[in-house]
Backbone as a printed PyTorch tensor [residue, N CA C, xyz], in Angstrom:
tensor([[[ 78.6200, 114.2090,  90.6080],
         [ 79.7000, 114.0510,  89.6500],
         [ 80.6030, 112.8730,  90.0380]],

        [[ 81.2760, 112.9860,  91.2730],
         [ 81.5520, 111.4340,  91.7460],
         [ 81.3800, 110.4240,  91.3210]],

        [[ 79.7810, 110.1170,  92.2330],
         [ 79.0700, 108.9630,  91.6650],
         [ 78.9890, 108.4930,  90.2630]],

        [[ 78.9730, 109.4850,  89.3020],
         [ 78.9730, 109.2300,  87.7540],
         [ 80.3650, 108.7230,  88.0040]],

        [[ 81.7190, 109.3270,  88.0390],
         [ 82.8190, 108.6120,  88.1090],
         [ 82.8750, 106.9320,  88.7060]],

        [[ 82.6450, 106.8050,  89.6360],
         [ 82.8600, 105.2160,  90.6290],
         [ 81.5670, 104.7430,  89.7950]],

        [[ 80.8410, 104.9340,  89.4290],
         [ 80.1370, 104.0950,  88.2400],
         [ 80.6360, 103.7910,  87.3470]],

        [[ 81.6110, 104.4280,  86.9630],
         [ 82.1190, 104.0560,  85.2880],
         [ 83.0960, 102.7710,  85.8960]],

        [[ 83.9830, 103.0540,  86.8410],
         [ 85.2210, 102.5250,  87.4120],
         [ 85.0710, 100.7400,  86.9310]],

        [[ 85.9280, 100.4520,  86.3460],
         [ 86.0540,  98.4650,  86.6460],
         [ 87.5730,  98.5010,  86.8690]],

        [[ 88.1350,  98.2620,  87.9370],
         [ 89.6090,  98.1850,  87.9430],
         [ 89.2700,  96.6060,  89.5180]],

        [[ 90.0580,  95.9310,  89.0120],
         [ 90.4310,  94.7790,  90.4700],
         [ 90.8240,  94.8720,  91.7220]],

        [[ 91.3820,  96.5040,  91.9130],
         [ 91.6410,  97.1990,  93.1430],
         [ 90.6960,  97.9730,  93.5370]],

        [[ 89.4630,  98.2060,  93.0130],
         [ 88.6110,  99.1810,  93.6700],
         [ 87.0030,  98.5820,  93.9600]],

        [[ 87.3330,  98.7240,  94.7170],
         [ 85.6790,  98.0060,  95.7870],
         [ 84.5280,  98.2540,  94.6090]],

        [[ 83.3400,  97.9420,  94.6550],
         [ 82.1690,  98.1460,  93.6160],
         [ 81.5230,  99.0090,  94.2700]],

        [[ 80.4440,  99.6690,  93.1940],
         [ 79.9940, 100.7990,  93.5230],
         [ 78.5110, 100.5600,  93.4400]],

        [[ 77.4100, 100.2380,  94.6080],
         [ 76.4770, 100.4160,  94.1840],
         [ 75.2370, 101.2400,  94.1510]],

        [[ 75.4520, 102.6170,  94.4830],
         [ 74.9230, 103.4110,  94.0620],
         [ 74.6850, 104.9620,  95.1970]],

        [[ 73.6340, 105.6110,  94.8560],
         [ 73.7740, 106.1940,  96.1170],
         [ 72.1790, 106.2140,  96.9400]],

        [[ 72.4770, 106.4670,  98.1640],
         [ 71.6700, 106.2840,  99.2740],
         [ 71.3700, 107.8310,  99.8790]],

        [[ 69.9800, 108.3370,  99.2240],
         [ 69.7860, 109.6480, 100.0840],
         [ 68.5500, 109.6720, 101.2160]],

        [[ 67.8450, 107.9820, 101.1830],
         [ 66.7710, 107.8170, 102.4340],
         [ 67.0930, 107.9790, 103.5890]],

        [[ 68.3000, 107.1380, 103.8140],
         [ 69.2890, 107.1100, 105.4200],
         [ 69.9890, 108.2590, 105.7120]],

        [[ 70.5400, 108.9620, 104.9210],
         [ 71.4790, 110.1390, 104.6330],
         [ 71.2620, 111.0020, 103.7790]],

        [[ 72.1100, 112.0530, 104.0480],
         [ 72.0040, 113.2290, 103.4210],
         [ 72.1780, 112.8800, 101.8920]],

        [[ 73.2450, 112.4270, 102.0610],
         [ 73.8870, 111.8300, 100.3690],
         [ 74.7690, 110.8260, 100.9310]],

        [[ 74.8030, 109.4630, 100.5720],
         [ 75.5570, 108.1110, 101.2570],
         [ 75.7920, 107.3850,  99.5550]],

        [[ 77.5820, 107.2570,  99.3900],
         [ 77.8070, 106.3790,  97.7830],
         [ 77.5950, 105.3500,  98.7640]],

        [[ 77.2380, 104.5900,  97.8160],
         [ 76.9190, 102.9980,  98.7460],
         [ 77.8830, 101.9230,  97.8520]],

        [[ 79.3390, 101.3580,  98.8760],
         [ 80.1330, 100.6570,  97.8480],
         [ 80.2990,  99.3630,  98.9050]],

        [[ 80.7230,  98.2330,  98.3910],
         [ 81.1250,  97.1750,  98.9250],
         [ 81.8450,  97.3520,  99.8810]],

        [[ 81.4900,  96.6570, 101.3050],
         [ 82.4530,  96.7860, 102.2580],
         [ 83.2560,  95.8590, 101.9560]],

        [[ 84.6000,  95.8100, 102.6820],
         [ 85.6300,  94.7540, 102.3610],
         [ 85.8030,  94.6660, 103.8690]],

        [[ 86.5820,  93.2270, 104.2720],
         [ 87.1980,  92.5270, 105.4930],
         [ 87.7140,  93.3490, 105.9220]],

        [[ 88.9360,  94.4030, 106.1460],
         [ 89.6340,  95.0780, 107.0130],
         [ 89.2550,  96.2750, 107.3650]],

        [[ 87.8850,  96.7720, 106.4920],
         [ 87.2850,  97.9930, 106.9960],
         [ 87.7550,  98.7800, 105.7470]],

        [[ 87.9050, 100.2660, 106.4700],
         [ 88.5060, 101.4050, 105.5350],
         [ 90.0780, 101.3650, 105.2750]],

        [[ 90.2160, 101.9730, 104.1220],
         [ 91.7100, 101.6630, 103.5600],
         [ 92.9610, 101.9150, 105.0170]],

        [[ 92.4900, 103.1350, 105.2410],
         [ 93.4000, 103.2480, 106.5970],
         [ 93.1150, 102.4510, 107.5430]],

        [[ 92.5890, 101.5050, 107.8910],
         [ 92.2150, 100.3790, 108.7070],
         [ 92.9550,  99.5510, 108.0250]],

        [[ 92.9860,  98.9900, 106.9240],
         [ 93.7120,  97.9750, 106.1750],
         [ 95.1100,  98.2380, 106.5730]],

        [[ 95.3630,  99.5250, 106.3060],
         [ 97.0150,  99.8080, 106.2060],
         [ 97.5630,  99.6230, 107.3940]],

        [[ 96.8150,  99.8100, 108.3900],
         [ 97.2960, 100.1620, 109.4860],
         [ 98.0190,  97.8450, 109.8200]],

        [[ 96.5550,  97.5950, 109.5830],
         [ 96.5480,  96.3120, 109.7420],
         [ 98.2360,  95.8280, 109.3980]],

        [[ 97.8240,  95.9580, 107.9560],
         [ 99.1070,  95.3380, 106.7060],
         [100.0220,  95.6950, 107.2360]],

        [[100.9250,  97.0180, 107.6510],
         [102.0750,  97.0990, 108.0960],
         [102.4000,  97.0180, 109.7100]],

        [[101.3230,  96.7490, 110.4450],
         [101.3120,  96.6100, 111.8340],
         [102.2840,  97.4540, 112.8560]],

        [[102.1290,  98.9240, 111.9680],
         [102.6480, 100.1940, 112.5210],
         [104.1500, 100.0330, 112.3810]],

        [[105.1400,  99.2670, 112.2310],
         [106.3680,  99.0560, 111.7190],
         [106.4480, 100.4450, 110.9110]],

        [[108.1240, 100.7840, 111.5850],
         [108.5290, 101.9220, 110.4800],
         [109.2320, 101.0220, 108.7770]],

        [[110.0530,  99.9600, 109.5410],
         [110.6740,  98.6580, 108.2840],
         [110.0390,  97.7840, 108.6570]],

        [[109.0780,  97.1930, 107.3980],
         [108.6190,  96.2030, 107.7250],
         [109.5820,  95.1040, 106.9070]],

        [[109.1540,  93.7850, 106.5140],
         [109.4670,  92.6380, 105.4330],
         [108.5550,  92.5220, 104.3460]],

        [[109.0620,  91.7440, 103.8540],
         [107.9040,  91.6850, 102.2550],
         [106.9640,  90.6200, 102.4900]],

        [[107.3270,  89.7550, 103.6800],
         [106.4090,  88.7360, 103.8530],
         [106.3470,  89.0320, 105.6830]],

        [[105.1090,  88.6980, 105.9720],
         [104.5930,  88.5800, 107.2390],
         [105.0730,  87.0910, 108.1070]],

        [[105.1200,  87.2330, 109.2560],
         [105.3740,  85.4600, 109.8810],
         [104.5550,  84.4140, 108.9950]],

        [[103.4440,  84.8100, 108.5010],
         [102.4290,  84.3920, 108.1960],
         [102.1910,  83.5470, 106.4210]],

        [[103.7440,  84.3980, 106.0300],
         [103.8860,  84.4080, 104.6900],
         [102.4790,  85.5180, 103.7910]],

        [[101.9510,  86.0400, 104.3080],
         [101.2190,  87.4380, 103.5130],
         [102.2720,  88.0440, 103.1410]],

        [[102.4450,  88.2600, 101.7860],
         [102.8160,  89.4450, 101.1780],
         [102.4200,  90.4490, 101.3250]],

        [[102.8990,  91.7670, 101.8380],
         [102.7620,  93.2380, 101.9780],
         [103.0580,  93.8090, 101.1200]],

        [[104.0900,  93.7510, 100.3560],
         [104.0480,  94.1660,  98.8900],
         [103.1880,  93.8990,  97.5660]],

        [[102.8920,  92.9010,  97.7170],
         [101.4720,  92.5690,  96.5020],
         [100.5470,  93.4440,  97.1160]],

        [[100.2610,  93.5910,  98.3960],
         [ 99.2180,  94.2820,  98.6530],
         [ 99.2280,  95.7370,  98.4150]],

        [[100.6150,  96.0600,  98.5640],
         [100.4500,  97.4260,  98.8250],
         [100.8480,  98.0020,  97.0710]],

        [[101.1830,  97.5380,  96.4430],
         [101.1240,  97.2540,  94.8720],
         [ 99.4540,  97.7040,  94.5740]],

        [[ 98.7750,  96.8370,  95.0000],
         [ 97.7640,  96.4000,  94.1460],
         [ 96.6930,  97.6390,  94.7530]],

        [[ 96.7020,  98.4030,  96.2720],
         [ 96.6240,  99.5200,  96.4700],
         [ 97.0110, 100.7400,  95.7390]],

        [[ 98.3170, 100.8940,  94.8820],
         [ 99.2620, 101.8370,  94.5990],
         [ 98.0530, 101.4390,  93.1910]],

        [[ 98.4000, 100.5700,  92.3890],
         [ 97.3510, 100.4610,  91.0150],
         [ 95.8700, 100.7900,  91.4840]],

        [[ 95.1380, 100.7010,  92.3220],
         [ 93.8250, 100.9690,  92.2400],
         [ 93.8510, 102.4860,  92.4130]],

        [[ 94.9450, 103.0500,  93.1570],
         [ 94.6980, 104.7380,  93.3870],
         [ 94.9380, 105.3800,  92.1180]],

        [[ 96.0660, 104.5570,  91.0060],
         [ 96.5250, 105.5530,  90.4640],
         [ 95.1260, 105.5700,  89.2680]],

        [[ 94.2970, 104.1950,  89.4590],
         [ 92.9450, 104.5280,  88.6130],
         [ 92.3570, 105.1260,  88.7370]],

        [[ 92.1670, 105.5190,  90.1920],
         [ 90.8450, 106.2760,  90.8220],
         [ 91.8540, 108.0170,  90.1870]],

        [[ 93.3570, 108.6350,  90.4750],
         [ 93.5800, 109.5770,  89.6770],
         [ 93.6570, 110.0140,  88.3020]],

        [[ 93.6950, 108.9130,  87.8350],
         [ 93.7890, 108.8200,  86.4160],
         [ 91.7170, 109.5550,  85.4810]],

        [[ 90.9530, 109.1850,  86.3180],
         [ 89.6730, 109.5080,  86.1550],
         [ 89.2640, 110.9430,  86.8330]],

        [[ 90.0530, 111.3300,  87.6970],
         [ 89.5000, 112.7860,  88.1130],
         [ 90.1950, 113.8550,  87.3630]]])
């Protein structure tokens, strides 16, 4: 049932979905990895454990676009269950 869901999905915040994998595994969704790993890997990254962070990094990265554009991809992924 999932998988039918993250198949339908096209939103710019949510990784692609390509299908599922039951040769290697029991049951494996098979989706695009991204650069920072898993979302909690990302987050951890993005706010660099800071309780206050800034809106921009030394670096000038925005943490708020990011964490925006996180907040819109979840509320797609609830909006479908």
């Amino acid at each position: 049932r999932r998988a039918v869901m993250w198949r339908r999905l096209s939103h710019p915040n949510i990784t692609l979905f390509y299908g599922i994998d039951t040769r290697h595994f029991e049951l494996a969704m098979m989706r695009k990895c991204m650069p920072h790993g898993y979302i909690n890997e990302f987050l951890k990254w993005l706010i660099g454990f800071r309780v206050v962070m800034a809106a921009t990094d030394s670096n000038g990265y925005d943490r708020t676009a990011q964490l925006l554009d996180i907040a819109h991809g979840l509320e797609c992924l609830h909006s479908e269950t």
